[in-house]
N, C-alpha and C positions, 0 to 999 in steps of 0.2 A: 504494500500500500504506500502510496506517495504523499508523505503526510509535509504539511506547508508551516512554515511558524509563520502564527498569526502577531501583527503586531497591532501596538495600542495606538491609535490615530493621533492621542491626546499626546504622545510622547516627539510629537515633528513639528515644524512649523505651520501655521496655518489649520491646524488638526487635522492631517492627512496623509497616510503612510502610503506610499505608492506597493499595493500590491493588489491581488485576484484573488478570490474565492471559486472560481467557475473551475469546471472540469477542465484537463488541459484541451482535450479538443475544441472549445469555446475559448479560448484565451487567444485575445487581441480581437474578439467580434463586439463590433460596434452595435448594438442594442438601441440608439436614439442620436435624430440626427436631428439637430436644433433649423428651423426655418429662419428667414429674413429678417421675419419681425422684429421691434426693436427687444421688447422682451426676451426671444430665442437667442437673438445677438446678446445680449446679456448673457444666457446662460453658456451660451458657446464661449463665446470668451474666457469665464469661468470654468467650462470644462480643460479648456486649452490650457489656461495657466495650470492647470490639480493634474492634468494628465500630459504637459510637457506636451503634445503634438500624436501622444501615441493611436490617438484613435481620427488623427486630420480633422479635428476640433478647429 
C-alpha cells in the first residue's frame, strides 16, 4: 500500500501545504476550470498563486 504523509496546512504559509489526496491515477487532473467572470478570475488567480501553475490556473 502506498501510504502519503499527510501534512498540516496550518504549518506553511498562507495555510496551505502543496500536496494530493487523490489516487495516483487522478493526480494532476484538473477537476474545475474557473470562467471569465470577474468572480472566476478571482478565484483563478487564487488557484494559481496555492497551486504555482500546476493545474494552468
Amino acid at each position: 500500500m502506498n501510504q502519503k504523509i499527510i501534512r498540516d496546512s496550518h504549518d506553511y504559509p498562507g495555510n496551505f501545504a502543496y500536496q494530493e489526496f487523490l489516487p495516483d491515477d487522478l493526480t494532476n487532473t484538473p477537476f474545475y476550470e474557473p470562467g471569465e467572470n470577474a468572480r472566476e478570475k478571482q478565484t483563478k488567480d487564487f488557484l494559481h498563486q496555492r497551486w504555482q501553475g500546476k493545474y494552468n490556473y
